[in-house]
C-alpha positions in Angstrom: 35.8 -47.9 -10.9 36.8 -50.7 -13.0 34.0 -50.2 -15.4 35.0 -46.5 -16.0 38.5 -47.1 -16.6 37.8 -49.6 -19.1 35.3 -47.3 -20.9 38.0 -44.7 -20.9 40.9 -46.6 -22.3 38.7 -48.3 -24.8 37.2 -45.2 -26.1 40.9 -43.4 -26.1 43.0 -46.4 -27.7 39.7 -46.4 -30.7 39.8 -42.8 -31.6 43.8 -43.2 -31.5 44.1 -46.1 -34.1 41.1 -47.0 -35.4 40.6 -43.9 -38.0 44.4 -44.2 -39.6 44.1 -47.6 -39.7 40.3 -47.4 -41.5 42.3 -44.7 -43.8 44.7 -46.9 -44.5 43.2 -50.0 -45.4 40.6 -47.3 -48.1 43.7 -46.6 -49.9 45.0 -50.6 -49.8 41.5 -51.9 -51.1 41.2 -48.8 -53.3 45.0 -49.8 -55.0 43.7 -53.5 -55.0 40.9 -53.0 -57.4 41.2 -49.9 -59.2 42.8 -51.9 -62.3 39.2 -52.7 -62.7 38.4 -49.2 -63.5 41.2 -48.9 -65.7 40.7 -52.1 -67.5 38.0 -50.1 -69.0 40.7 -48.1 -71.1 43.9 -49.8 -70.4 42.9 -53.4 -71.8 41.9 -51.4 -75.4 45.3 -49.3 -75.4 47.6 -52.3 -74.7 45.7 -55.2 -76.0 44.7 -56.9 -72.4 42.2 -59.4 -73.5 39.4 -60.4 -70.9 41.2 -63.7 -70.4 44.8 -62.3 -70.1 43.0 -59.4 -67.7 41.5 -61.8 -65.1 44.7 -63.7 -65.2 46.7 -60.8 -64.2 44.3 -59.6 -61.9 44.3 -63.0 -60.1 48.0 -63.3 -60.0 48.3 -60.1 -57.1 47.3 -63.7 -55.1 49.7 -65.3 -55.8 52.5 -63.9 -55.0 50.5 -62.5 -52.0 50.0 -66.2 -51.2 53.4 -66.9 -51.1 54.7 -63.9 -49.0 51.8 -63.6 -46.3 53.4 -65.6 -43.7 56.8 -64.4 -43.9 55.7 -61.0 -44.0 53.6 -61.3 -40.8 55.9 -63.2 -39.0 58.6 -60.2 -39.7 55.7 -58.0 -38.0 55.3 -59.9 -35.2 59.2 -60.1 -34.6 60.0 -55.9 -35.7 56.9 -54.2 -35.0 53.8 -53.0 -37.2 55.0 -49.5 -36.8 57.9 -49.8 -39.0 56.7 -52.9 -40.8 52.9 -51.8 -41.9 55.0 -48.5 -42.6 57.7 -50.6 -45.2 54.3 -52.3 -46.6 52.6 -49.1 -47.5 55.6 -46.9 -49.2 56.7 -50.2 -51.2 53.2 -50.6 -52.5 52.4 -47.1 -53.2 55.3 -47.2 -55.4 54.5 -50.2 -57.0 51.1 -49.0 -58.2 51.9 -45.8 -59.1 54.2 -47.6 -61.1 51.2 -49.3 -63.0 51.3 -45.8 -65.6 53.5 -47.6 -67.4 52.1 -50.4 -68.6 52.7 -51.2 -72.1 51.2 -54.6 -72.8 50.4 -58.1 -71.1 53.9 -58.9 -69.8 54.5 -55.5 -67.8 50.8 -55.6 -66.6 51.0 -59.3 -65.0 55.2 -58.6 -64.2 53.6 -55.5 -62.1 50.4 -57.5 -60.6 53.1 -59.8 -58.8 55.0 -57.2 -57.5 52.0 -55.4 -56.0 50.7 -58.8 -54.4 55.0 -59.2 -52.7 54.5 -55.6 -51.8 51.1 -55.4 -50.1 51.8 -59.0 -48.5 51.1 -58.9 -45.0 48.9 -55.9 -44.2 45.8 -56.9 -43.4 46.6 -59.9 -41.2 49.1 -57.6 -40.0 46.5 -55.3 -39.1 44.1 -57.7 -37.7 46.9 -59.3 -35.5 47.6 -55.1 -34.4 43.9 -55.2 -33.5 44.1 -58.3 -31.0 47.0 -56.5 -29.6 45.3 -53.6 -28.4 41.5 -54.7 -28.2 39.7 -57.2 -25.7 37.9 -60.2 -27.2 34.4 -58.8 -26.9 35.3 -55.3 -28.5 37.0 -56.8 -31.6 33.7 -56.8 -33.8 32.3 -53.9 -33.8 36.1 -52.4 -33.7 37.2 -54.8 -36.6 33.9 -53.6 -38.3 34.4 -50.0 -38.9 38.3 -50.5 -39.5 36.7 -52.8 -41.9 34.4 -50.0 -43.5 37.1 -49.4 -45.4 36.0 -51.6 -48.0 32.8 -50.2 -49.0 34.3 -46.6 -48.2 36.8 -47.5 -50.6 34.3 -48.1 -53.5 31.9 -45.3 -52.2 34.7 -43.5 -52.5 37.0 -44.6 -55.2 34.3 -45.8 -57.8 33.1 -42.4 -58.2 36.6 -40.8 -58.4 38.1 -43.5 -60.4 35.2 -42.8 -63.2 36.1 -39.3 -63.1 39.4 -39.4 -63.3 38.6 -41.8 -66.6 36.8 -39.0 -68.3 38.9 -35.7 -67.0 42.9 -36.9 -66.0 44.1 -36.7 -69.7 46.4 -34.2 -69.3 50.3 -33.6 -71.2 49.1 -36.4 -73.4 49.5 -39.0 -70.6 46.3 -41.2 -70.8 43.5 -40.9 -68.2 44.0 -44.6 -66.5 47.9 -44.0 -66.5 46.5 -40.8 -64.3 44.8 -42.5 -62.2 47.1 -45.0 -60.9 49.7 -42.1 -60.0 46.9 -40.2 -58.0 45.8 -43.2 -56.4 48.9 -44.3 -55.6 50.9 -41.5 -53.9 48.8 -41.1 -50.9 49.8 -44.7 -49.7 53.6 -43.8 -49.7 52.6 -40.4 -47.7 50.5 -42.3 -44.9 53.2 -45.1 -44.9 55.2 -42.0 -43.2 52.6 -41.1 -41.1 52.3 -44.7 -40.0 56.0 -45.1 -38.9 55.9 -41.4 -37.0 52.4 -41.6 -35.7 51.8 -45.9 -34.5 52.6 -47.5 -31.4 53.4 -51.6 -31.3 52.0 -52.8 -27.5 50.2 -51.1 -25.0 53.1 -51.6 -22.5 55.0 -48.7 -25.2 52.1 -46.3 -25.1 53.0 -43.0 -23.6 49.7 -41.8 -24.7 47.9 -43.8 -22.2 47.7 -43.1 -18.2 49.6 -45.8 -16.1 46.2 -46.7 -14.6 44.5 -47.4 -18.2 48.1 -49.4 -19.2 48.0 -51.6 -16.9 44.4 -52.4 -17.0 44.7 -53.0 -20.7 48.0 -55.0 -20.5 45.8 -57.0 -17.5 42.4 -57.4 -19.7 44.8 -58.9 -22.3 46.9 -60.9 -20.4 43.7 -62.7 -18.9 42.5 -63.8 -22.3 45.4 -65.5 -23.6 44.7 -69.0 -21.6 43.5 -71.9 -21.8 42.5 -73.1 -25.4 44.9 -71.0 -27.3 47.3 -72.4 -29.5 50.5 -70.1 -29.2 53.2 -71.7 -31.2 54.1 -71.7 -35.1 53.8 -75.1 -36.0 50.9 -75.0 -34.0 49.3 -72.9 -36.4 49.7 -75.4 -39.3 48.2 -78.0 -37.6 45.2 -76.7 -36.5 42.2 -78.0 -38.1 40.6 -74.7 -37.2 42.5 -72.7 -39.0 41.8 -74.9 -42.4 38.4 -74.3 -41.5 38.7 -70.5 -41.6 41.3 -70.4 -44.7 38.5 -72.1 -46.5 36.3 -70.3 -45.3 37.9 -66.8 -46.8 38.8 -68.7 -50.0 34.9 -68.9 -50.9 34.1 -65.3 -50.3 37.1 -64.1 -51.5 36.0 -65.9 -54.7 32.4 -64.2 -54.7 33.6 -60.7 -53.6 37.1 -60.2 -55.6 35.4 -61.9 -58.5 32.6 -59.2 -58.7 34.9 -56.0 -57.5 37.4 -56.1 -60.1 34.9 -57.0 -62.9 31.8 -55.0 -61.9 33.1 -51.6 -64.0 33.0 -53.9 -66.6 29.6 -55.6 -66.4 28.3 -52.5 -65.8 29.7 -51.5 -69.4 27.8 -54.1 -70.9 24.5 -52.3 -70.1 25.3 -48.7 -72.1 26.7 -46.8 -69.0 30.1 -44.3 -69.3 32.7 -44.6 -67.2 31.4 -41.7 -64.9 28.1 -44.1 -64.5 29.8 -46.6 -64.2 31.8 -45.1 -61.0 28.0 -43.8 -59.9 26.2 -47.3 -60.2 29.1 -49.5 -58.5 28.4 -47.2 -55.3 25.2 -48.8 -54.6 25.9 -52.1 -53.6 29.0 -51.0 -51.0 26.7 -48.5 -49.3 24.3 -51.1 -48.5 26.9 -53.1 -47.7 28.3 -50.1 -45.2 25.3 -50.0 -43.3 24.7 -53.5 -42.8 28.5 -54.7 -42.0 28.4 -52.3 -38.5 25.4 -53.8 -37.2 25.8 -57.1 -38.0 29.4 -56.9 -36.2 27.6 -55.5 -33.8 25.5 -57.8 -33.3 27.8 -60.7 -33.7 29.4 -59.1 -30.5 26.4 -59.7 -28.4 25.9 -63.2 -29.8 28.0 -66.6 -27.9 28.4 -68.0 -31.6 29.9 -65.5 -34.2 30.5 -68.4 -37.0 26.8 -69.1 -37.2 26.8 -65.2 -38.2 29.8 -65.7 -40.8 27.8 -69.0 -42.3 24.6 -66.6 -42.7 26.2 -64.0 -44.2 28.1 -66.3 -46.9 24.9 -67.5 -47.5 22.9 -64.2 -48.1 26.3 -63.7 -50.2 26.0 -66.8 -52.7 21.7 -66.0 -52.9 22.8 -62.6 -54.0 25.1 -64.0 -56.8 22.3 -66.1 -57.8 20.2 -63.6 -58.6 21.9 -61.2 -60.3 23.1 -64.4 -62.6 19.3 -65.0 -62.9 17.9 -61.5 -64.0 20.6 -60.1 -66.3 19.1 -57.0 -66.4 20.9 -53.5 -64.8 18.3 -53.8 -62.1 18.7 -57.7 -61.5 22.6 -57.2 -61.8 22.1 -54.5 -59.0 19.8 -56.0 -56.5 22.0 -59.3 -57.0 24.9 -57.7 -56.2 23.9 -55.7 -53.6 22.5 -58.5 -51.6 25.9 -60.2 -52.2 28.6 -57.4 -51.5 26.3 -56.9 -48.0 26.9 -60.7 -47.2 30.4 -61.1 -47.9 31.5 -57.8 -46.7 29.4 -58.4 -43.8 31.3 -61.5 -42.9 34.4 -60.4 -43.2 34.8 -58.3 -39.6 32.8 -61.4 -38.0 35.3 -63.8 -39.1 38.3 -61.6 -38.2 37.4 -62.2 -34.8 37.6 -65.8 -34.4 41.5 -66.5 -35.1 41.9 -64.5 -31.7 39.3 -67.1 -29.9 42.3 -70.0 -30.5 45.7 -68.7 -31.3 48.0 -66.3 -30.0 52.0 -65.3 -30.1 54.1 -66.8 -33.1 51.1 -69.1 -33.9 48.3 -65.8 -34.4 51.2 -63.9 -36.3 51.1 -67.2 -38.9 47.8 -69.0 -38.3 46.2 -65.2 -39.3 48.7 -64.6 -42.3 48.3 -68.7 -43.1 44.0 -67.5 -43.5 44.5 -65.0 -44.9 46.8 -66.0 -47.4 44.8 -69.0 -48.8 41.6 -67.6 -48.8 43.0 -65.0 -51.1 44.2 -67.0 -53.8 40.1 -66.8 -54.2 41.5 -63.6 -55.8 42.8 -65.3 -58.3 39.9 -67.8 -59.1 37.2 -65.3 -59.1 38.7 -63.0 -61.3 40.3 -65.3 -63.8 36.9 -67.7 -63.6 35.2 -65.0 -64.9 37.0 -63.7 -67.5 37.8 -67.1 -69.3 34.1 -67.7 -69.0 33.4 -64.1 -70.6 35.9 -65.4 -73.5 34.5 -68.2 -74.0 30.3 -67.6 -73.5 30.3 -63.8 -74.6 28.9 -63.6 -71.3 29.1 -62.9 -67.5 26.2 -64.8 -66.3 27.9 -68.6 -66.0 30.8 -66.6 -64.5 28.9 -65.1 -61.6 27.2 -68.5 -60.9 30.3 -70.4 -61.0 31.8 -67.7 -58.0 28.4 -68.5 -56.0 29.9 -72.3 -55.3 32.6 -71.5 -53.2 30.4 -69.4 -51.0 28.2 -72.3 -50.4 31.4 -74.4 -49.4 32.3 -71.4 -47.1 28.6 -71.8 -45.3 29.3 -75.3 -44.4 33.2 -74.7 -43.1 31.5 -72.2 -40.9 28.6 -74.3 -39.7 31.7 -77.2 -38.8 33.9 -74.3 -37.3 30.9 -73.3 -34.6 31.0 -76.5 -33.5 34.7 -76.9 -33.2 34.4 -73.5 -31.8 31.4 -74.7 -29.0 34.1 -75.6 -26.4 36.2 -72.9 -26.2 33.4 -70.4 -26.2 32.4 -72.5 -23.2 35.5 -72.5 -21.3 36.1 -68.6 -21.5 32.4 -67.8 -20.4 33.6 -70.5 -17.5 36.8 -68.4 -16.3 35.2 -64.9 -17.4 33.0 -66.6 -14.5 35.0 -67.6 -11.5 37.1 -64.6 -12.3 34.7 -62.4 -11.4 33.6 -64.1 -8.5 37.5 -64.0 -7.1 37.9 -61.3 -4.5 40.2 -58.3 -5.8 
């Protein structure tokens, strides 16, 4: 009986969060790294050079660095509904206010709004996942809320080139286009989002009494023993040090390539509708190979040995494409890369919800998240003062491969922190089922 009411209420709390939250993370990534696309226009029109571009680009981190934790915590006190809902409509604004840009100053001014504005929703989301989902359904869960990424570039790349060559319309340039049409739809689903979320099981009306209070149960269970649950414990946890440098290193490798990919794709002849065509490839590879492997790391006792071999696959992938400098060679290179890093991100997600809970997963996830995007910053502005300097990508792209190795070894020291805990759950998992009901 137990069995079928937790297939039930799993399968009916997925289908009920899991495809607005995928939509709305597409049009968050999709807002994040469009100005790569529109660099290819804008940066002529307004005089952005390549060094003043991945400055700007970068400095979204910032200020997303310095609003994360706040932001979250406000989540965790109010509610994602109306929070995640306050995110989205400030940010769609925000971007679609990117149209008018008019030189270096407005374009960084507007990065750093974006970055205040956007602070928050993915830890936010990710924290709304361990509200809702059991331990062992959080990867492959995490995974295709995660698919947004690669969506986003299957997706968006194509569009964004199109709307390069077509959007030129009451003498309003193409890029300026594109910002407004990729904008509005976050302000629209931030409504949906504040008519259509609900912030705990206990609230949903959707759900039977029976499937509530199993869920509420299920999660109630997992919060023991080994958890950290306050604030300051957050901050003091080695562990989560480990994971925030962790993200920074592939946040280096895959920020780094996303916003300048359009552009090194430019280098080889291509048009801007190509260019949308050919940065497809490596995110549907990446698509495919991100459910499995979160679905495998679900079966698997140690899910940071899957985040350090994915890092990995992602700095070889780097490597190569630094090494053949051809189309093909950029392709394959990057291909192999986007797969490792996008593949470790839904793995990695996972793991704050092994240790923390309360006030300290509302910070300790927005703390991770937070620092390891500030590789945001260094990958993009790495590689454009490289390009200025070297006339060239290929020192750039090697240079983003060294914080992915640093990320393989956090993760390699982070399973073994992690050994323990992974020990004692299997332990109560254990003699709880052995209890009499």
């Amino acid at each position: 009986m137990n069995t079928s009411i937790e297939k039930r209420t799993i399968k009916k709390v997925g289908l009920r969060l899991i495809p607005l939250m995928l939509v709305c993370y597409l049009v968050n990534y999709l807002d994040r790294i469009n100005v790569g696309f529109a660099a290819l226009h804008m940066n002529e029109d307004v005089g952005i050079t390549a060094t003043v571009f991945g400055w700007g680009a970068g400095l979204f981190f910032i200020s997303y660095f310095l609003c994360e934790v706040p932001s979250n915590m406000a989540l965790h006190r109010v509610g994602a509904r109306r929070w995640i809902a306050r995110i989205m409509i400030t940010w769609g604004i925000v971007s679609t206010c990117f149209a008018f840009v008019q030189g270096p100053i407005s374009f960084m001014a507007l990065r750093f709004l974006l970055g205040i504005a956007e602070a928050g929703f993915f830890p936010g989301m990710v924290l709304y996942i361990s509200y809702w989902f059991p331990q062992e359904y959080r990867g492959r869960l995490t995974a295709l809320f995660m698919t947004a990424i690669p969506l986003s570039a299957l997706i968006g790349a194509p569009l964004s080139g199109f709307l390069l060559e077509t959007a030129s319309f009451w003498s309003i340039a193409s890029w300026k286009w594109m910002f407004i049409i990729e904008g509005i739809p976050a302000i629209i689903l931030g409504v949906v989002v504040l008519v259509y979320l609900t912030d705990r099981p206990s609230e949903a009306k959707w759900l039977t009494p029976e499937e509530k209070d199993w869920l509420i149960s299920k999660l109630s269970v997992e919060k023991t023993g080994g958890h950290l649950s306050s604030f300051k414990d957050a901050f003091k946890s080695l562990n989560v040090m480990l994971m925030g440098v962790i993200h920074l290193g592939f946040a280096v490798g895959s920020y780094g390539i996303a916003i300048w990919l359009p552009q090194i794709l430019k280098g080889h002849g291509l048009s801007s509708f190509h260019i949308g065509l050919m940065s497809m490839i490596p995110y549907g590879v990446a698509i495919i190979g991100m459910i499995a492997w979160g679905a495998l790391s679900d079966k698997s006792p140690n899910r940071s040995l899957h985040v350090a071999a994915s890092c990995l696959l992602g700095a070889i992938g780097l490597l190569i494409a630094a090494a053949v400098p051809t189309l093909s060679g950029a392709m394959v290179g990057i291909s192999i890369s986007t797969l490792g890093v996008i593949a470790a991100r839904p793995i990695f997600w996972t793991l704050p919800g092994s240790f923390l809970t309360g006030s300290a997963a509302a910070a300790g996830i927005a703390f991770i998240n937070a620092f390891g995007n500030l590789g945001g910053f260094i990958g993009p502005y790495v590689i454009g003062l490289i390009k200025d300097q070297t006339g060239s990508f290929t020192l750039g792209i090697v240079a983003t491969s060294l914080p992915l190795a640093l990320s393989v070894v956090a993760a390699l020291v982070l399973a073994k922190r992690l050994a323990p805990l992974r020990d004692g759950a299997a332990t109560n998992t254990s003699e709880s089922v052995q209890k009499p009901s």
